[in-house]
C-alpha positions, 0 to 999 in steps of 0.5 A: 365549693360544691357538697358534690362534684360538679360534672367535668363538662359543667363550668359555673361562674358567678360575678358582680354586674352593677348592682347584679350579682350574676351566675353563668353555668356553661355545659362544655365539649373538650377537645384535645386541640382546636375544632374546626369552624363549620362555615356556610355551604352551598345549601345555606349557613350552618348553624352559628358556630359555637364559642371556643376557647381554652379552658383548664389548658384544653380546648372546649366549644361552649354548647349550652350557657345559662346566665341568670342576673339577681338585683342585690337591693345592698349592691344597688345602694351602694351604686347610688352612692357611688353615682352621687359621689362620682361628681364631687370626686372628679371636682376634687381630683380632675384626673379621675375619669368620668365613668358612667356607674 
């Protein structure tokens, strides 16, 4: 996807949010098994704690994550469409659920 390689400790997602497309870059630690939570201690809390999860079958902390939104002006028609639709759709087949767009 990318002309060079992006750094191992680098993970970039992009999705579709409403009418938003949005692209989360994260700068991850690996660990070769699960880190240990540092909690309060006696002198107060520590930092918060950072997300852990696995991540191409290792464990990682979350150290940094940047998420940026964009409004798509085609994205945001379309959810108007589907806003205006919904009703009639959910007069036509009651079993739809009435999901807020």
């Amino acid at each position: 996807m990318f002309s060079s390689k992006l750094p191992e400790d680098l993970a970039v997602q992009f999705h579709i949010e409403g009418s938003y497309i949005v692209v989360s870059v994260y700068a991850l630690q690996y660990h070769s098994s699960p880190p240990q939570q540092k909690h309060g201690n006696i002198l107060g809390s520590s930092k918060s704690p950072l997300k852990v999860c696995q991540y191409k079958d290792k464990y990682v902390s979350v150290l940094n994550e940047i998420v940026v939104k964009s409004l798509d002006p085609k994205l945001e028609s379309v959810m108007e469409c589907l806003k205006k639709a919904t009703p009639q759709c959910q007069l036509t087949c009651p079993t739809l659920p009435s999901k807020s767009w």
